[in-house]
C-alpha positions as CSV (number, residue, x, y, z in Angstrom):
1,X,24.4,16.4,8.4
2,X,23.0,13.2,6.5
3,X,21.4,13.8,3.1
4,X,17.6,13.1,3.3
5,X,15.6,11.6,0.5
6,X,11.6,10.5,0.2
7,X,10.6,7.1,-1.4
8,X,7.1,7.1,-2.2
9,X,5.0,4.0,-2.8
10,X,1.5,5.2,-4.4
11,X,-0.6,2.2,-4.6
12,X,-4.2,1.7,-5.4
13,X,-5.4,1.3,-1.9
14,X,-2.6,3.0,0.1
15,X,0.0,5.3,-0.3
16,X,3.1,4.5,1.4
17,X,6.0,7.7,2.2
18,X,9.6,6.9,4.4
19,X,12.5,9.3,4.7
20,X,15.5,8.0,3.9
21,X,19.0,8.6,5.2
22,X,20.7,8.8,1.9
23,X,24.3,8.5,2.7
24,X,23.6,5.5,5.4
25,X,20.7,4.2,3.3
26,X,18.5,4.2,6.7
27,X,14.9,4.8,7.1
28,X,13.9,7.7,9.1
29,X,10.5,7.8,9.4
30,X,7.3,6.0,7.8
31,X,4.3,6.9,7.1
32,X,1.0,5.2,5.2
33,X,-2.3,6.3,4.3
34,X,-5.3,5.3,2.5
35,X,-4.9,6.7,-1.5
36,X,-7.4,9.8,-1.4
37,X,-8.6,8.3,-5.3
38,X,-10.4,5.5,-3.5
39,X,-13.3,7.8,-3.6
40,X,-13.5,7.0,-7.1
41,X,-13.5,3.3,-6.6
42,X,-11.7,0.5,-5.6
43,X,-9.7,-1.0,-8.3
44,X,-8.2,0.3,-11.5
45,X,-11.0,0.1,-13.9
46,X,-13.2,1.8,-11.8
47,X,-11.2,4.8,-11.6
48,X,-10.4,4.8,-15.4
49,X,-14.4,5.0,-16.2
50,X,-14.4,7.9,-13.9
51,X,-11.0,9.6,-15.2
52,X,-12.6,9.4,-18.8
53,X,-16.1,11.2,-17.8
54,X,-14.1,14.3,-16.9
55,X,-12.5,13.6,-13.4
56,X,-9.3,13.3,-14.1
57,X,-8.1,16.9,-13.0
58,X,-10.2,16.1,-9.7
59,X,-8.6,13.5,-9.2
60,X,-5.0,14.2,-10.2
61,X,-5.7,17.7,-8.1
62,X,-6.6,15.5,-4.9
63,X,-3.7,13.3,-5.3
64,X,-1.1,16.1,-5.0
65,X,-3.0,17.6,-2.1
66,X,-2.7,14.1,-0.6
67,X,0.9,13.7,-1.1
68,X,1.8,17.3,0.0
69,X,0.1,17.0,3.5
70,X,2.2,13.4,3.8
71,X,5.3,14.7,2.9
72,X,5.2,18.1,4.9
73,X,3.5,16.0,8.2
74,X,6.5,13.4,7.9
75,X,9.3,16.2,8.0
76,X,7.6,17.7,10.8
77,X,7.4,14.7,13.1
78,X,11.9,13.9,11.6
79,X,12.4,17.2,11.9
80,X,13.7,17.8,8.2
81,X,14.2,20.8,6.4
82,X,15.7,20.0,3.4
83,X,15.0,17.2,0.9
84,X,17.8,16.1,-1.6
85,X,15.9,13.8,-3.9
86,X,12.2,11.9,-3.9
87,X,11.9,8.6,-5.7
88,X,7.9,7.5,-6.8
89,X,6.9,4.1,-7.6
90,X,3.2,3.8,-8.8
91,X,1.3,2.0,-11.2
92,X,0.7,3.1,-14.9
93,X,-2.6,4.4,-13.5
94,X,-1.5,6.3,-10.7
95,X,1.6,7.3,-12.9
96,X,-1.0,9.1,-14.9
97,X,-3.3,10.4,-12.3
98,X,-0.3,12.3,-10.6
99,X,0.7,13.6,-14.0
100,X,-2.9,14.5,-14.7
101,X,-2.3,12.3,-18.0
102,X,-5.4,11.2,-20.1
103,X,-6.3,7.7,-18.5
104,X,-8.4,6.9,-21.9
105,X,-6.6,4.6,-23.8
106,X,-5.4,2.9,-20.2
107,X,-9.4,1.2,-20.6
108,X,-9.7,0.4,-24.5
109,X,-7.9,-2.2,-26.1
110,X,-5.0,-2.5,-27.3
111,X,-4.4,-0.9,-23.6
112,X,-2.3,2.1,-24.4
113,X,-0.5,4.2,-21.7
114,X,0.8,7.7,-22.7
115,X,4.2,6.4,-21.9
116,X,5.7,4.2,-19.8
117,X,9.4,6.0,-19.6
118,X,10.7,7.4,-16.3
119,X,9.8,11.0,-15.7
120,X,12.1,13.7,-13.7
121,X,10.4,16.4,-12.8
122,X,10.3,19.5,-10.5
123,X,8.1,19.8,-7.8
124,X,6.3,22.8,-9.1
125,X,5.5,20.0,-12.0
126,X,3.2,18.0,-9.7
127,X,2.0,21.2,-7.7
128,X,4.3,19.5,-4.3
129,X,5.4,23.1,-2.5
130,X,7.4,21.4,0.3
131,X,11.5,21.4,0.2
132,X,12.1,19.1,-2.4
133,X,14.4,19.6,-5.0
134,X,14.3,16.9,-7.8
135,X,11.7,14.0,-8.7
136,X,11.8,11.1,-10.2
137,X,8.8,8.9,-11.2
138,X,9.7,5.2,-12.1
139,X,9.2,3.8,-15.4
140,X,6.8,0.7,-16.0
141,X,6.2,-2.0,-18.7
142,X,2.9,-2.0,-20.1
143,X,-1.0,-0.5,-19.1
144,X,-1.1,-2.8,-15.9
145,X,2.5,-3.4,-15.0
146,X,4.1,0.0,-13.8
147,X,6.8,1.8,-12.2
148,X,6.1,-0.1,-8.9
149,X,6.9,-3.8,-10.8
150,X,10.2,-2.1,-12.3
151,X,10.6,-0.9,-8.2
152,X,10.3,-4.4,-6.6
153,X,12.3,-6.2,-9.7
154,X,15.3,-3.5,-8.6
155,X,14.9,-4.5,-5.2
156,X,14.6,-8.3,-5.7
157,X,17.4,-8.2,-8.3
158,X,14.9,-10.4,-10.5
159,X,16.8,-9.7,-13.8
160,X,20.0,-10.3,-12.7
161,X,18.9,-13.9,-11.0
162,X,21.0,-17.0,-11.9
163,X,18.2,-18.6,-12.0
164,X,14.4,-18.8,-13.2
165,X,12.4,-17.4,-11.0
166,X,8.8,-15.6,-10.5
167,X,7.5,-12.7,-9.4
168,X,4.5,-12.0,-7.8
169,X,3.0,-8.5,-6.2
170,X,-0.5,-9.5,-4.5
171,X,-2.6,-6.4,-4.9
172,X,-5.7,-4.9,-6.7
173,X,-3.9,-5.3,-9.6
174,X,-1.7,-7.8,-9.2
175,X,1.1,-8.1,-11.4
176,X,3.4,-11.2,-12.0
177,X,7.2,-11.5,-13.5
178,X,8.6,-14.7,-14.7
179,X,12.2,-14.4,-15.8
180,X,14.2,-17.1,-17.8
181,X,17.5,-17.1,-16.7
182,X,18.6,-18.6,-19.9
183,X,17.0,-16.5,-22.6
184,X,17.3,-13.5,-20.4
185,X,13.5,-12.4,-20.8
186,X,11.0,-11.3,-18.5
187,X,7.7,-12.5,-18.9
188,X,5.1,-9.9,-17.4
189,X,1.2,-9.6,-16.9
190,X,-1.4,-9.0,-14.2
191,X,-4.3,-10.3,-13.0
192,X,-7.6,-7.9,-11.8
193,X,-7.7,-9.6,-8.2
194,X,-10.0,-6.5,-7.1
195,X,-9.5,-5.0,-2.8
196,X,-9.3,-8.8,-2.0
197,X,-5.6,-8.9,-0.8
198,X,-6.0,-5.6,-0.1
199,X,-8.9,-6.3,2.5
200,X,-10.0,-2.5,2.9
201,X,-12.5,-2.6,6.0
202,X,-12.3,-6.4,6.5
203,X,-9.2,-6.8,8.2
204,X,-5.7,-8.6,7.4
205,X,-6.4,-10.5,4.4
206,X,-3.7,-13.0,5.0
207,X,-5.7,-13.8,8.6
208,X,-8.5,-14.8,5.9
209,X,-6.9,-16.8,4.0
210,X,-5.9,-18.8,7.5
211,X,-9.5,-18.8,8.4
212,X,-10.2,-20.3,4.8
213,X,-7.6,-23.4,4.8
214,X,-9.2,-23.7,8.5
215,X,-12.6,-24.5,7.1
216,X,-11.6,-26.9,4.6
217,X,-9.9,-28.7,7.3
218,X,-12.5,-28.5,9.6
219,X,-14.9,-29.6,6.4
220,X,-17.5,-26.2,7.3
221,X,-16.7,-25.5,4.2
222,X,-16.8,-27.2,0.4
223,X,-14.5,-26.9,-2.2
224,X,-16.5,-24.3,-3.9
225,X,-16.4,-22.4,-1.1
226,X,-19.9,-22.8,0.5
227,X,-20.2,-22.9,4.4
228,X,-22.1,-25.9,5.5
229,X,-25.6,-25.0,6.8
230,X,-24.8,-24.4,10.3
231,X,-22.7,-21.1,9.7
232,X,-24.1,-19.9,6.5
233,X,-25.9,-17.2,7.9
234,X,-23.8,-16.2,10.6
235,X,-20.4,-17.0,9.1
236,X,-17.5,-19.1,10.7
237,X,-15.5,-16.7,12.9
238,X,-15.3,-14.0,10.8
239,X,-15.3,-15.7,7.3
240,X,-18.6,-14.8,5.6
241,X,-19.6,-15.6,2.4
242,X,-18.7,-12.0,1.1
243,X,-15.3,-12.1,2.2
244,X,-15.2,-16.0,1.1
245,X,-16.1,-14.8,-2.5
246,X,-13.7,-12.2,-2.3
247,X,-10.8,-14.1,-1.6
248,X,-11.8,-17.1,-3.9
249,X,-11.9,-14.5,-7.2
250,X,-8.6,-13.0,-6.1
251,X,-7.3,-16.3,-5.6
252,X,-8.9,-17.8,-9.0
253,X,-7.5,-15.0,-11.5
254,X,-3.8,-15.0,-9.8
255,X,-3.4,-18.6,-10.0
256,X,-4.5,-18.9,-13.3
257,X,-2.2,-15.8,-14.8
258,X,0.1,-17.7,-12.9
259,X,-0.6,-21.2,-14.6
260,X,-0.5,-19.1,-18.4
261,X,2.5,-17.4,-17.6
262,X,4.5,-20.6,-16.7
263,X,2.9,-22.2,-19.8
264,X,4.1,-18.8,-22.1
265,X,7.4,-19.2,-21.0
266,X,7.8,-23.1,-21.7
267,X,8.2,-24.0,-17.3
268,X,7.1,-26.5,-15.8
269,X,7.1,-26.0,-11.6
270,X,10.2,-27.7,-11.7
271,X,11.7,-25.0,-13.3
272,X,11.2,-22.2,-11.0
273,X,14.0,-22.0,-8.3
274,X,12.4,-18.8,-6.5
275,X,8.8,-17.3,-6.0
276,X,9.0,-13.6,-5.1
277,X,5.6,-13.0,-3.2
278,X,5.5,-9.2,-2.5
279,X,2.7,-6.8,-1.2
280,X,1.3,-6.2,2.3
281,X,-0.4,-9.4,1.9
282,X,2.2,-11.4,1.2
283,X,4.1,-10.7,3.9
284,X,2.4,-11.8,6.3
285,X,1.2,-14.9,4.0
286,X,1.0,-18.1,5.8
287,X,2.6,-20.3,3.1
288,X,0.8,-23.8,4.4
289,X,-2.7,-21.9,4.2
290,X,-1.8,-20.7,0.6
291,X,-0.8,-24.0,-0.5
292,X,-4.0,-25.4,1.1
293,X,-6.8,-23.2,-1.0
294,X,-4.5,-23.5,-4.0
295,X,-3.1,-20.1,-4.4
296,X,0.3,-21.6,-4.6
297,X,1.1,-25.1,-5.9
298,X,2.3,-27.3,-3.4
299,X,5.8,-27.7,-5.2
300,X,6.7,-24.4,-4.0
301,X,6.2,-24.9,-0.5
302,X,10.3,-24.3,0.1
303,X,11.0,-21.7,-2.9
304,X,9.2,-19.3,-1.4
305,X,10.4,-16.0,-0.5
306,X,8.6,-13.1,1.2
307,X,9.7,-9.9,0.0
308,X,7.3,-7.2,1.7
309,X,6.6,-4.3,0.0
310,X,8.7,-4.4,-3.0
311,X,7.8,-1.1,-4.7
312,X,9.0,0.8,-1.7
313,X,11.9,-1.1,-0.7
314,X,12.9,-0.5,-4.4
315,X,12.2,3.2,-4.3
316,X,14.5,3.3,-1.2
317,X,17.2,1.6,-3.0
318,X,17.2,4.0,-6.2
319,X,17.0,6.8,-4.0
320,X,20.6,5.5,-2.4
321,X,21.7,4.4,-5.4
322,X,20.9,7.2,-8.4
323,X,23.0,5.7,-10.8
324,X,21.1,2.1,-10.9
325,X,17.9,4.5,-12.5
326,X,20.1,7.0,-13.8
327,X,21.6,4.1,-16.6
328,X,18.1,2.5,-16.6
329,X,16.1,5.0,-18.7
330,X,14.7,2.3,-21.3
331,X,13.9,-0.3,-18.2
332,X,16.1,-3.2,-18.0
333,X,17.3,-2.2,-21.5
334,X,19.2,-5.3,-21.5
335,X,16.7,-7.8,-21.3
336,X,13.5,-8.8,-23.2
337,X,10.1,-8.2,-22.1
338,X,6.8,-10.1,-23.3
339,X,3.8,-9.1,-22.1
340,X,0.8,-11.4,-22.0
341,X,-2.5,-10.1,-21.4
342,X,-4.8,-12.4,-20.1
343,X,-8.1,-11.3,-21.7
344,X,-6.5,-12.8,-24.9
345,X,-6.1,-16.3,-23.9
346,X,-8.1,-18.6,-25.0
347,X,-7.4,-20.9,-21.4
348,X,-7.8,-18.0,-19.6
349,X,-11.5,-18.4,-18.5
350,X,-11.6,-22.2,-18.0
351,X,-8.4,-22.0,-15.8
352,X,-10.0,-19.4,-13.9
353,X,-12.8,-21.5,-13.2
354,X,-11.2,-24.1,-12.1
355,X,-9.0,-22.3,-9.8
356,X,-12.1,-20.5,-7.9
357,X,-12.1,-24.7,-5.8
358,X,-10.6,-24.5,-2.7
C-alpha cells in the first residue's frame, strides 16, 4: 500500500489541496477552493486591518474549518484512510492566520512577522481532526515573501541555477526573486498587484490581458488605457474600464518592482538567462500579449518559462523528498537574501507611473 501525503497550497484567493503518492511521487487527487478569509477582503492589507480590530481568532477559526472539510472531502472521493505527512505552503499572512498569530506588526513598518522559520506541528495544533499525523508549514523570507516563495524556489531549483535568473509569482501579492549566480544572493520583494491576476468574478485574467494587447492593436484603446468613444460605455468584448484599470495597476506595480529589483542587483536584461513566471495566471500567460502591454520587456520574449503553480508543485516535492526541508530549517542557509521593499524607493512611484502605459 503506497504512502499518502497532502500538499496544501493556501493562497490569498484560493486554497489549493492534492494527495500525493509519496513513494511514486504521483498526484492522487486535487482539489481547489476559494480561501474562506476572502470575507475579510481581498488582498493582504485588507485582512491585516481586520486581524488587528479583533478578528483574528475568527478568522484563524474559519481557516481550519476550511481546511478540515478539504482535506476529509478529498480522502473520501481517493478513498484514503491514513495520512503519513502534510506539507503547507502559504504566505507570511496566511502563515499567521492558520497559526492564529498576531498579524499586527505584518501592517506597520518596519513590517515585522512573528517568525518566518518553518513550523512542525501536530494536527491537534491547528484544530485539523482528520488522519494526519505530522505537519509541516514552510518557512518564508520577510512580511510579504512567505513559505509559498521558499515552495516555488524548491521546485524551480532557483538557488541552485547556473545562471541569473528571476522569479516571478503573479498573485495578490506578487512576489519576485532575482538570483545572482555569481554572488550567490537572492534578491527578494513583492509588489501589491491587488485580485487583478487573480480575476475573482471576472474571469481568466490572462484572457484579459489578450483582450488588452487586442485593443491596442486594433487602436480602441490608448496607451493609457482609455477605450475610444465608441465602446466606452459598453466595453470592447468584455474589457471594461474596471477590469482595464485593474489589470493596468497590477501590471504597473510588477513591472516596476521588477525594473528596481534588476537595478538593486546591478542587471541589466541582458543578464537574465531565465524568467520564472508562476501562479494560475501565468500559466496560461500569452507571452506576445504580455510583451505587448509591457508587463514583460520584449528581451525576454525566449527566456521565458512557465512554471504553474509553484507553491504547490513545491509542496509536493518536499513532501517526496523530507530531507530537502528537513536540512533547510534557516531557508536556503547557504545563500544571501536582500530584501527590498518597495515603499522605500525613491524611483518607486515614478516607475510605477510610467508603467501604468500600455
Amino acid at each position: 500500500m503506497c504512502k499518502v501525503g497532502i500538499a496544501i497550497d493556501i493562497g490569498t484567493t484560493n486554497i489549493v489541496i492534492e494527495l500525493v503518492d509519496i513513494t511514486n511521487k504521483a498526484g492522487i487527487y486535487q482539489l481547489c477552493e476559494s480561501n474562506v478569509n476572502l470575507l475579510y477582503g481581498k488582498d493582504v492589507m485588507s485582512r491585516i486591518t481586520h486581524a488587528q480590530k479583533g478578528k483574528l481568532s475568527l478568522m484563524t477559526m474559519d481557516l481550519r474549518r476550511q481546511l478540515n472539510s478539504m482535506i476529509e472531502k478529498a480522502l473520501a472521493e481517493a478513498n484514503v484512510n491514513e495520512v503519513d505527512r502534510v506539507v503547507i505552503a502559504c504566505n507570511t499572512l496566511m502563515t499567521h492566520i492558520l497559526l492564529g498569530e498576531s498579524c499586527y506588526n505584518l501592517g506597520v513598518y518596519p513590517f515585522s512577522p512573528v517568525h518566518t522559520h518553518m513550523t512542525k506541528l501536530s494536527t491537534s495544533d491547528v484544530d485539523i481532526n482528520s488522519c494526519v499525523s505530522d505537519i509541516v508549514i514552510l518557512p518564508g523570507y520577510s512580511a510579504y515573501v512567505g513559505g509559498d516563495i521558499y515552495a516555488g524556489i524548491e521546485h524551480i531549483g532557483l538557488h541552485n541555477c547556473k545562471n541569473n535568473a528571476l522569479f516571478i509569482d503573479l498573485g495578490t501579492n506578487s512576489e519576485m526573486v532575482c538570483w545572482d549566480n555569481n554572488k550567490k544572493k537572492m534578491y527578494i520583494s513583492s509588489a501589491a498587484a491587488g485580485p487583478a491576476f487573480e480575476m475573482a468574478g471576472y474571469g481568466q485574467a490572462s484572457e484579459l490581458v489578450d483582450l488588452l494587447a487586442e485593443a491596442r492593436t486594433a487602436e480602441v484603446m490608448d496607451e493609457t488605457g482609455l477605450l475610444s468613444d465608441e465602446y466606452f460605455e459598453t466595453g470592447y468584448k468584455t474589457l471594461t474600464e474596471k477590469k482595464i484599470r485593474l489589470l493596468q495597476s497590477a501590471k504597473a506595480a510588477v513591472r516596476a518592482g521588477m525594473e528596481i529589483l534588476l537595478k538593486r542587483a546591478n542587471f541589466d536584461y541582458s543578464d537574465i538567462a531565465k524568467v520564472y513566471i508562476a501562479g494560475a495566471f501565468g500559466n496560461n500567460l500569452n507571452i506576445e500579449s504580455a510583451i505587448k502591454i509591457g508587463l514583460i520587456p520584449s528581451w525576454w520574449a525566449d527566456r521565458i518559462v512557465l512554471a504553474g503553480n509553484t507553491a504547490l508543485l513545491g509542496a509536493v516535492k518536499i513532501l517526496c523528498e523530507p530531507d530537502t526541508w528537513q536540512t533547510h530549517d534557516d531557508v536556503h542557509n547557504e545563500c544571501e537574501v536582500s530584501e527590498i521593499l518597495l515603499a522605500n524607493e525613491e524611483e518607486f512611484e515614478q516607475l510605477y507611473l510610467d508603467s501604468m502605459y500600455l
